[in-house]
Legacy VTK file of the C-alpha trace (Angstrom):
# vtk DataFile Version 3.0
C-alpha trace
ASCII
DATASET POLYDATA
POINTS 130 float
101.531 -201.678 120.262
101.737 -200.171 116.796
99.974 -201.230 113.549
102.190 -203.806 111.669
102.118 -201.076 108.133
102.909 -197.521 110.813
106.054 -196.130 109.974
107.852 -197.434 113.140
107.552 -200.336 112.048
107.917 -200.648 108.107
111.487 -198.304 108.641
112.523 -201.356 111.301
112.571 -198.694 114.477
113.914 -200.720 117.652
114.934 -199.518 120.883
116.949 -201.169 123.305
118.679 -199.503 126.432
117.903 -198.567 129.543
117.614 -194.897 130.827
115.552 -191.432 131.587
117.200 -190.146 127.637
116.747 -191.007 124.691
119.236 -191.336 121.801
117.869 -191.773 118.128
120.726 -192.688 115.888
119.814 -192.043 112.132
122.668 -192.967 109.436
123.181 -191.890 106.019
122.882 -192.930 102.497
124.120 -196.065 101.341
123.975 -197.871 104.789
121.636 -198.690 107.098
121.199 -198.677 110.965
123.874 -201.593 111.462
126.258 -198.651 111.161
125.915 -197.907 114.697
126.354 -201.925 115.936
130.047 -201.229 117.120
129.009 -197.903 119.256
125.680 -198.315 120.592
126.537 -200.962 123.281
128.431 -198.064 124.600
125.263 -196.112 125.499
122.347 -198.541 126.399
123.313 -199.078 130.039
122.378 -195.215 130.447
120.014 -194.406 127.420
117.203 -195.245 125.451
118.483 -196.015 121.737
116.514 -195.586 118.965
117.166 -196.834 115.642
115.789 -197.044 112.517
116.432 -197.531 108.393
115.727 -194.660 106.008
112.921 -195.979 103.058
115.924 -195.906 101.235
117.523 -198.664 103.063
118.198 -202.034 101.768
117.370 -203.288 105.186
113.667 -201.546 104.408
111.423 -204.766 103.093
108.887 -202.951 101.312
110.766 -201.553 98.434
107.830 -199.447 97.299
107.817 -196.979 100.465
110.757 -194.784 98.719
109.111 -192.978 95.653
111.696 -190.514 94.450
109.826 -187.827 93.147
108.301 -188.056 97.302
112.417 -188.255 98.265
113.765 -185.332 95.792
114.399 -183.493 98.746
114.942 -183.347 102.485
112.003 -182.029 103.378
110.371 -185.776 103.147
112.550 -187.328 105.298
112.517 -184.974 107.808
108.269 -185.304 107.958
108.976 -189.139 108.105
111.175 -188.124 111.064
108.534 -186.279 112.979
105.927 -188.994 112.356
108.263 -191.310 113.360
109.271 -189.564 116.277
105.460 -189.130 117.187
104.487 -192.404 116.667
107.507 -193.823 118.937
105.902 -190.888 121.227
109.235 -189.530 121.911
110.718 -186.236 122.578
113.323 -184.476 123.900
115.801 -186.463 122.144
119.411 -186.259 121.460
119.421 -186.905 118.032
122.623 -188.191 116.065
122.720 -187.461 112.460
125.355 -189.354 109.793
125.905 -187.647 106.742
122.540 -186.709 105.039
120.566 -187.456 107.937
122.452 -184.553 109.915
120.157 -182.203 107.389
117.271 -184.347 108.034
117.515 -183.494 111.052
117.742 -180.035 111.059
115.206 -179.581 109.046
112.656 -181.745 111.477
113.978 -179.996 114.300
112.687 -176.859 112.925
109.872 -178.377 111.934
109.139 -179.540 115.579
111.507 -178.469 118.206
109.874 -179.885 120.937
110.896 -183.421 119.711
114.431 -182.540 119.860
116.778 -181.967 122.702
120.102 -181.722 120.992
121.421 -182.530 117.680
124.866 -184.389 116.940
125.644 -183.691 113.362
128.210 -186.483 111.883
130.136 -185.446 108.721
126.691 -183.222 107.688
127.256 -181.036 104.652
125.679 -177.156 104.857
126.197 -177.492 100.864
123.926 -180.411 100.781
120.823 -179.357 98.756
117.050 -179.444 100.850
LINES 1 131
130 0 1 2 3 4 5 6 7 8 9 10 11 12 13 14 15 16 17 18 19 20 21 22 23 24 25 26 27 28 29 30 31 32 33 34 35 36 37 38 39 40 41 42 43 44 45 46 47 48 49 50 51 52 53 54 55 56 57 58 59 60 61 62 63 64 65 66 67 68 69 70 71 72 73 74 75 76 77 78 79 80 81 82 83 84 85 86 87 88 89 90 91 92 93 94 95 96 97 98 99 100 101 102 103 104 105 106 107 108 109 110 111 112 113 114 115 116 117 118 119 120 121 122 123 124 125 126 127 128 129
């Protein structure tokens, strides 16, 4: 079980789904991890699926976990990523990306490889600024 303030937990992470690999579906700015309602029934007879809210989230509770001099670049959100990641103890995982969190991704899978099987990059932007 993980502490009620761990990042899991204050960024809503749930999984649901039953299966050997994991999926962690991360959306993008201006929505939150409802996004994926209409798609993910599709995948938890034969996957894990993770999913979470960004600090930025309105779905987030604690409206003081998103500082934006901390969020002024992708580089944060791709350590909370990892920790998250870590603290879910997961690796390996396919990991599907919408918009800005495509680059978050990226950047964490550099960052830590081992966490990441594949990445599924959803209307990402090369352009966007890290």
């Amino acid at each position: 079980m993980l502490p009620e303030n761990s990042l899991s937990t204050v960024l809503n992470a749930r999984t649901k789904g039953h299966g050997t690999e994991t999926i962690v579906f991360a959306h993008g700015y201006g929505t939150d991890q409802s996004i994926w309602d209409k798609i993910t029934p599709f995948f938890v007879e034969n996957y894990n699926v993770v999913l979470f809210d960004w600090s930025f989230s309105g779905a987030v509770k604690d409206k003081s976990l998103y500082d934006s001099m901390k969020y002024s670049s992708f580089e944060a959100f791709a350590d909370d990523l990892v920790t998250l990641l870590g603290q879910m103890e997961l690796e390996n995982v396919t990991f599907v990306g919408h918009s800005m969190s495509g680059m978050i991704g990226c950047i964490a899978s550099i960052k830590s490889p081992h966490l990441f099987k594949r990445l599924i990059l959803l209307g990402a932007s090369p352009r966007m600024r890290c």
